[in-house]
Every structure is written in structure tokens, then in C-alpha cells.
VEXKE-782835 format. One record per atom (N, C-alpha, C): atom name; residue number from 1; x, z, y; residue in three letters. Coordinates in steps of 0.001 Angstrom, whole numbers, plus 500000, padded with zeros to 6 digits. Layout:
<pt at="CA" i="NUM" east="X" up="Z" north="Y" aa="ALA"/>
...
This chain:
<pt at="N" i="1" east="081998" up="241212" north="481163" aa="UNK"/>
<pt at="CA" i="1" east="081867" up="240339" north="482308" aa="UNK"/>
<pt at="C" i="1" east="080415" up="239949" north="482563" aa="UNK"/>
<pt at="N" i="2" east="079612" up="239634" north="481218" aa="UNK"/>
<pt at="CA" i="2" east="077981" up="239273" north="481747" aa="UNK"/>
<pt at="C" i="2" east="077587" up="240442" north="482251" aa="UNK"/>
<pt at="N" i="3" east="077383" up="241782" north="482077" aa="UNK"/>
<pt at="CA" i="3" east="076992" up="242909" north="482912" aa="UNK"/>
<pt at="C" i="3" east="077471" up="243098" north="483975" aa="UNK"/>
<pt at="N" i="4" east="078826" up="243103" north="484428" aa="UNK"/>
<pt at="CA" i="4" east="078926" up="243275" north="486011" aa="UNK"/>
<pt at="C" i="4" east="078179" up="242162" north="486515" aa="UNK"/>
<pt at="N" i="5" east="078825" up="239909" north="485995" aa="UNK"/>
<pt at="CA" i="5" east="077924" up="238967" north="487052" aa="UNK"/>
<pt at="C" i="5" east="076366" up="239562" north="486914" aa="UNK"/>
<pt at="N" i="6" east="075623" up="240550" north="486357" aa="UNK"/>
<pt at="CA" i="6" east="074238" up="240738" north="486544" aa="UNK"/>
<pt at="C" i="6" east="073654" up="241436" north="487114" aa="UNK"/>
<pt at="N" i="7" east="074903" up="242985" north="487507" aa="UNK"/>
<pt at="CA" i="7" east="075308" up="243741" north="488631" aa="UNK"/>
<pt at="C" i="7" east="074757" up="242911" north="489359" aa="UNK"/>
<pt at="N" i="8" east="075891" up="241650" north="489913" aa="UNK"/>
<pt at="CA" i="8" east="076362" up="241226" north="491042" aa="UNK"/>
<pt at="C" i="8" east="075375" up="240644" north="491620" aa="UNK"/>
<pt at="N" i="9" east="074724" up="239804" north="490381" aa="UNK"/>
<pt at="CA" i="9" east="073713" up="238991" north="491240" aa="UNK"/>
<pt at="C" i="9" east="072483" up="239624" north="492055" aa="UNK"/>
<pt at="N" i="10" east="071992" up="240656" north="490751" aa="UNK"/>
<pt at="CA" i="10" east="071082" up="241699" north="491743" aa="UNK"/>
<pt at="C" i="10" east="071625" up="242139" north="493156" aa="UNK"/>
<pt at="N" i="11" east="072917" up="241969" north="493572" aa="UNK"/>
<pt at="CA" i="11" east="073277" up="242467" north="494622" aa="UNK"/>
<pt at="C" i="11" east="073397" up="241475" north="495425" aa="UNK"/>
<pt at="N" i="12" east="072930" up="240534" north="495184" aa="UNK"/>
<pt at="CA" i="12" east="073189" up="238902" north="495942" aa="UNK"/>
<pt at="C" i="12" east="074052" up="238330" north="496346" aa="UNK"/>
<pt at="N" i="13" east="074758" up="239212" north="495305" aa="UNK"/>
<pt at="CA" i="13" east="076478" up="238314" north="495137" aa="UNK"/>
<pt at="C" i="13" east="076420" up="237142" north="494299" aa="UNK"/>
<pt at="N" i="14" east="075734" up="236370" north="494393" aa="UNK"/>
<pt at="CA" i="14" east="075272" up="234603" north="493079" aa="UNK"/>
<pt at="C" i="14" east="076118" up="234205" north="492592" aa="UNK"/>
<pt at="N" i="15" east="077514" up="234194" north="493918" aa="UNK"/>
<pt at="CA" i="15" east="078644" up="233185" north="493930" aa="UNK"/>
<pt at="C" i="15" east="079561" up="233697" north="492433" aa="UNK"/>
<pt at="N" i="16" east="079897" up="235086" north="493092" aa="UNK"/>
<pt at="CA" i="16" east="080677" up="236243" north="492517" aa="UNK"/>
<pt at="C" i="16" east="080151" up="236204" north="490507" aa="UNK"/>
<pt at="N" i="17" east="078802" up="236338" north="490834" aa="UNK"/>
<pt at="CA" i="17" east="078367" up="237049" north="489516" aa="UNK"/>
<pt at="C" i="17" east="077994" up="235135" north="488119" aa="UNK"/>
<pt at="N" i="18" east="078212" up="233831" north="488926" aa="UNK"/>
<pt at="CA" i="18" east="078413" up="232406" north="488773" aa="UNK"/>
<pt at="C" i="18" east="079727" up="232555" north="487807" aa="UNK"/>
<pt at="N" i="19" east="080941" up="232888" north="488952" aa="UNK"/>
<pt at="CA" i="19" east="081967" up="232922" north="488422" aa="UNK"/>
<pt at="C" i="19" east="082059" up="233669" north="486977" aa="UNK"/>
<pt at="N" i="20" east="081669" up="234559" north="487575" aa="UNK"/>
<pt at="CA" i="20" east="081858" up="236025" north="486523" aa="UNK"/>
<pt at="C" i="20" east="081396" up="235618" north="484518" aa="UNK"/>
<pt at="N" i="21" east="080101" up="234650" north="484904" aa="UNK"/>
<pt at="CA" i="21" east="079364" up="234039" north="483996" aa="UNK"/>
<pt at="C" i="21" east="079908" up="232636" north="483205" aa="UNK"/>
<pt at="N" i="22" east="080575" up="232193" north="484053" aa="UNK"/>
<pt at="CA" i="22" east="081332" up="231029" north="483406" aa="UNK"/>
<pt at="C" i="22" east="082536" up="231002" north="482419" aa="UNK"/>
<pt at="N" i="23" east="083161" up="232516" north="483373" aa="UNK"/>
<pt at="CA" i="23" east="084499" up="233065" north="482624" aa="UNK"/>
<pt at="C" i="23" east="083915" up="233470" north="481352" aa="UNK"/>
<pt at="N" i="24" east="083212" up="234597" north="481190" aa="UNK"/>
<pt at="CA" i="24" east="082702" up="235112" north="479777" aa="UNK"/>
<pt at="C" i="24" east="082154" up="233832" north="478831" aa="UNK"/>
<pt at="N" i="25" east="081582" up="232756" north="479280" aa="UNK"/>
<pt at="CA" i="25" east="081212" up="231359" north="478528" aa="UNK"/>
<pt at="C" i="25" east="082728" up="230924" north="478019" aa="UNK"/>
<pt at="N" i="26" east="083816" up="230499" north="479048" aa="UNK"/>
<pt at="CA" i="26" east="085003" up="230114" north="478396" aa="UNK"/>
<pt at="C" i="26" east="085982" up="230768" north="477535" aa="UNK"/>
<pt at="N" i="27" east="085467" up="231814" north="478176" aa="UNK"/>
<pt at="CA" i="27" east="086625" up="232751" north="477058" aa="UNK"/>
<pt at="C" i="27" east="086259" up="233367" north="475323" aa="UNK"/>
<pt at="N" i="28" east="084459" up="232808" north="475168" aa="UNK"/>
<pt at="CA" i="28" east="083908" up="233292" north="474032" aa="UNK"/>
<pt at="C" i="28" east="082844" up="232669" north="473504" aa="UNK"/>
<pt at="N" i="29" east="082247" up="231764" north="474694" aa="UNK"/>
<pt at="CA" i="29" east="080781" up="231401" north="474260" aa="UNK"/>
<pt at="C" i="29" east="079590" up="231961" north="474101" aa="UNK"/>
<pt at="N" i="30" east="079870" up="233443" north="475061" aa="UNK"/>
<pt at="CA" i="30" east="078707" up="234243" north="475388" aa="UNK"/>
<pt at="C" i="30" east="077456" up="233777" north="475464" aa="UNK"/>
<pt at="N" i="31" east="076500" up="233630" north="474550" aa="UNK"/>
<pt at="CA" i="31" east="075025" up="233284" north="474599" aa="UNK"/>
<pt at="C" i="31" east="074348" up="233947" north="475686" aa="UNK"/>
<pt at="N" i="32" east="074564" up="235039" north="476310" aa="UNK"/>
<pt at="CA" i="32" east="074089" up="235984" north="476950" aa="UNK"/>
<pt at="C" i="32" east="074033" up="235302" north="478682" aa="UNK"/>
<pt at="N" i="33" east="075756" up="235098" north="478667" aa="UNK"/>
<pt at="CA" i="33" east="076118" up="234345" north="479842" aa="UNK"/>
<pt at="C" i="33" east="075413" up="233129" north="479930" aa="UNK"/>
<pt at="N" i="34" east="075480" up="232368" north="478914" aa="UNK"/>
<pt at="CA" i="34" east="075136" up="231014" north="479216" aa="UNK"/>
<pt at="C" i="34" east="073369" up="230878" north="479625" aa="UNK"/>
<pt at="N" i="35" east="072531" up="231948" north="479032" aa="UNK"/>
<pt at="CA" i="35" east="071082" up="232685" north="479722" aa="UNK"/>
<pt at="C" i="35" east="071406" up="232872" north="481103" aa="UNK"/>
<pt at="N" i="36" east="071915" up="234017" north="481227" aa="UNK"/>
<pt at="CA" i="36" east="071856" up="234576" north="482743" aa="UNK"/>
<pt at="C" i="36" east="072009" up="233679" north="483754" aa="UNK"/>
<pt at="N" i="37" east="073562" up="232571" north="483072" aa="UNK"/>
<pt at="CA" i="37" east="073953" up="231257" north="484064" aa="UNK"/>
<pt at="C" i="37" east="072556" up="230291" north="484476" aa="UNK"/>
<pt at="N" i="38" east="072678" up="230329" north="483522" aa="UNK"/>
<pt at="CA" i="38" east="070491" up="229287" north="483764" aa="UNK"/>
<pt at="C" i="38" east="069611" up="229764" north="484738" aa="UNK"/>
<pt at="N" i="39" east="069453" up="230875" north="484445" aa="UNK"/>
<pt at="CA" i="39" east="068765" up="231431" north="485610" aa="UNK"/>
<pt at="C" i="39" east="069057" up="231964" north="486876" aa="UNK"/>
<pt at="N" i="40" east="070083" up="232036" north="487233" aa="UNK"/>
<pt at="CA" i="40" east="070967" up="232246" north="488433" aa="UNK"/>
<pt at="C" i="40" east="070913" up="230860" north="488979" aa="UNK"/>
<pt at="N" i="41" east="071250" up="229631" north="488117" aa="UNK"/>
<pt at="CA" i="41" east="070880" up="228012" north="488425" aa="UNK"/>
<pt at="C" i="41" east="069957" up="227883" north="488968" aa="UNK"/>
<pt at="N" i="42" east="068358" up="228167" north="488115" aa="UNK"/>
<pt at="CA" i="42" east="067082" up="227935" north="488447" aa="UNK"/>
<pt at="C" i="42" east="066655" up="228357" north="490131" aa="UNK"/>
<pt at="N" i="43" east="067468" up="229654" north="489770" aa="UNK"/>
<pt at="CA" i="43" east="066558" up="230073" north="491322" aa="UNK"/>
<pt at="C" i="43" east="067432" up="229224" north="492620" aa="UNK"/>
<pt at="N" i="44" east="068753" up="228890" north="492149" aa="UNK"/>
<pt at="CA" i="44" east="069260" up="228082" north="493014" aa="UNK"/>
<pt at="C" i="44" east="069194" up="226423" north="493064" aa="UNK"/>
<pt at="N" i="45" east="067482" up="226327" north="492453" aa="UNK"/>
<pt at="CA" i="45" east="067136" up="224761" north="492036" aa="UNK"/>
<pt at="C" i="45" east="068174" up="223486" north="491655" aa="UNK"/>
<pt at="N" i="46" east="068797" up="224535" north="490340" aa="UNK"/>
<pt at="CA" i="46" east="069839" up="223451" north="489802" aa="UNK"/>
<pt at="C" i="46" east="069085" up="223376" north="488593" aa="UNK"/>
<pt at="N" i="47" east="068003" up="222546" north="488490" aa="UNK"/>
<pt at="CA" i="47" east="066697" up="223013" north="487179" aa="UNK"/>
<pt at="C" i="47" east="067575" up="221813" north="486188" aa="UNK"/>
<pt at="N" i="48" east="068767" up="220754" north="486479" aa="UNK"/>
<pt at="CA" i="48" east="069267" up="220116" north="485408" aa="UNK"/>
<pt at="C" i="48" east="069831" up="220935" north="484357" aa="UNK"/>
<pt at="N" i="49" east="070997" up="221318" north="485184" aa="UNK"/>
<pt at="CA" i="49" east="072025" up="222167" north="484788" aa="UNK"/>
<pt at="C" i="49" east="071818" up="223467" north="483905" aa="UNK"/>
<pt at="N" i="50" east="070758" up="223752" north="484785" aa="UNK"/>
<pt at="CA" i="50" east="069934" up="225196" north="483801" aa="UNK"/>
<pt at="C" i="50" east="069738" up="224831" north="482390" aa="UNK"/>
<pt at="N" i="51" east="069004" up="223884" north="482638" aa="UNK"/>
<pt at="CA" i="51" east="068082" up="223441" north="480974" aa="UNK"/>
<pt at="C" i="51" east="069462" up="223360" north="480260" aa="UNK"/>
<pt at="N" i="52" east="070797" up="222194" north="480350" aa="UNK"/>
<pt at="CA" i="52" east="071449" up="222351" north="479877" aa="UNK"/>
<pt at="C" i="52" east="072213" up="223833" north="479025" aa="UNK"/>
<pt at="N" i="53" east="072336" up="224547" north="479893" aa="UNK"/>
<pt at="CA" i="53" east="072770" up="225695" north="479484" aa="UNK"/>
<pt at="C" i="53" east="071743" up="226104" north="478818" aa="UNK"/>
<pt at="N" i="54" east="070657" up="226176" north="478807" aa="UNK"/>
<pt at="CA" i="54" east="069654" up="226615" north="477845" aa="UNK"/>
<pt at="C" i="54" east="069656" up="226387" north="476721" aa="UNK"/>
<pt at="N" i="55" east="069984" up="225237" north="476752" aa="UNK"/>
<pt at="CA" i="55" east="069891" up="224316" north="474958" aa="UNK"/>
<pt at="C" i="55" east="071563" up="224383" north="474878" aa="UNK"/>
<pt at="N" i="56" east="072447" up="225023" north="475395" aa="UNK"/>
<pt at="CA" i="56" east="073638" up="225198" north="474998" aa="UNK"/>
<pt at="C" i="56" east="073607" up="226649" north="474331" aa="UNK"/>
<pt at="N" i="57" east="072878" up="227594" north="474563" aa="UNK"/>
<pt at="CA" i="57" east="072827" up="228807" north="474335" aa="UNK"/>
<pt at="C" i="57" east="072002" up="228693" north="473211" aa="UNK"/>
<pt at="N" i="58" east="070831" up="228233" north="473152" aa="UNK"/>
<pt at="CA" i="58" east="069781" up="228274" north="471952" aa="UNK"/>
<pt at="C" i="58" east="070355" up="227642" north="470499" aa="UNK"/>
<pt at="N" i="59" east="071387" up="226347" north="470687" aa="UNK"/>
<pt at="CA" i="59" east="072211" up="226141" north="469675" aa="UNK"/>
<pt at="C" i="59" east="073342" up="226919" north="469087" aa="UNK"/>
<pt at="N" i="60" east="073854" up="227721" north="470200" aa="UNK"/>
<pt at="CA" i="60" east="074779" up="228672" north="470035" aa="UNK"/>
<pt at="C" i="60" east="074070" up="229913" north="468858" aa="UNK"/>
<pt at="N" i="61" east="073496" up="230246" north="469677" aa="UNK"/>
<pt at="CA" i="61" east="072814" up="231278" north="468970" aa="UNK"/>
<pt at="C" i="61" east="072355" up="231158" north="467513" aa="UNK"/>
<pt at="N" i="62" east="071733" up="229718" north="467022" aa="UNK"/>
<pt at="CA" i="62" east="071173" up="229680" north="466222" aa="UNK"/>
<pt at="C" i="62" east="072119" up="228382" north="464974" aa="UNK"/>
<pt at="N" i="63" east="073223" up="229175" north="464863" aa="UNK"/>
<pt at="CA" i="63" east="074613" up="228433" north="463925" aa="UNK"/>
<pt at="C" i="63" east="075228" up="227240" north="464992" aa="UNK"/>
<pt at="N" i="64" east="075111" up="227027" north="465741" aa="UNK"/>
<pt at="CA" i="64" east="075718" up="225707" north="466464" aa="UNK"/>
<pt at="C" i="64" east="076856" up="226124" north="466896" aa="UNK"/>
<pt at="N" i="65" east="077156" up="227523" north="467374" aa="UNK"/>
<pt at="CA" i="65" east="078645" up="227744" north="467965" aa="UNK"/>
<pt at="C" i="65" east="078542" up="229516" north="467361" aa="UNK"/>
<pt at="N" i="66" east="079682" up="230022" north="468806" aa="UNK"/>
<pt at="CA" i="66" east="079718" up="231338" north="468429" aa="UNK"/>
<pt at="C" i="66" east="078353" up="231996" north="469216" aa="UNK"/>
<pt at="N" i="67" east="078137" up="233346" north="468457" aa="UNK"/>
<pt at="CA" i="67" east="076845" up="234109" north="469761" aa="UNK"/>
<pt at="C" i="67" east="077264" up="235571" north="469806" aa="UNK"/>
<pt at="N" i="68" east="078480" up="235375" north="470963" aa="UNK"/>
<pt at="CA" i="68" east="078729" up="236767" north="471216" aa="UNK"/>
<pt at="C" i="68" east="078024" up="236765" north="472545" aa="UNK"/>
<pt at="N" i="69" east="077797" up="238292" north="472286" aa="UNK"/>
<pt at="CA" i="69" east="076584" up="238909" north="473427" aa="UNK"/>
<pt at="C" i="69" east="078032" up="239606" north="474234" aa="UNK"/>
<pt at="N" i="70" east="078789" up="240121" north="474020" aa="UNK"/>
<pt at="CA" i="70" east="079564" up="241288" north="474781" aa="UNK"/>
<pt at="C" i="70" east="079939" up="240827" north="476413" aa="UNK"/>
């Protein structure tokens, strides 16, 4: 799911490839997603929300949760 929403977004599908990114976060805790989600945020000047996911991913990654990439 993070590779197609990254497809998508390059294709300026935001909405599509948002969704796509949230699902892979709930269903696993994709570190990957919760990156891409940030920056799909940023450029859509949600600079709170981003950071959040940032430091949700950086804890993930580093023993705080799970860090699946798939």
C-alpha cells in the first residue's frame, strides 16, 4: 500500500495516495507510511501534523513500536 499511495501521489492523486498511507499505518505501523504521510502533509502545510508523524515514525523505528517497511 505505501508504494502504490507514492505512485499516486506523484500522480497528484494526494487524496487517494493520504488514504492509501493511513491504511498501511493502521493495519501495521508502517514507518515508511508514517514518512511519506509527513510529507504529503508538509507540502499540504499541515507542518503540525507532519512533525507528529515524524516523531511517531522515528520512535517506531527505533524500539518504540513495530517498523514494518512493506
Amino acid at each position: 500500500m505505501t508504494n502504490l499511495g507514492f505512485l499516486l501521489k506523484g500522480q497528484g492523486e494526494r487524496g487517494e495516495a493520504e488514504a492509501l498511507y493511513r491504511r498501511a499505518i493502521a493495519e501495521g505501523g508502517n514507518t515508511r507510511a508514517m514518512v511519506n504521510l509527513a510529507f504529503l502533509l508538509e507540502g499540504r502545510g499541515k507542518y503540525i501534523e507532519a512533525v507528529k508523524w515524524r516523531l511517531r515514525a522515528a520512535k517506531a523505528a527505533w524500539g518504540g513500536g513495530r517498523d514494518r517497511q512493506d
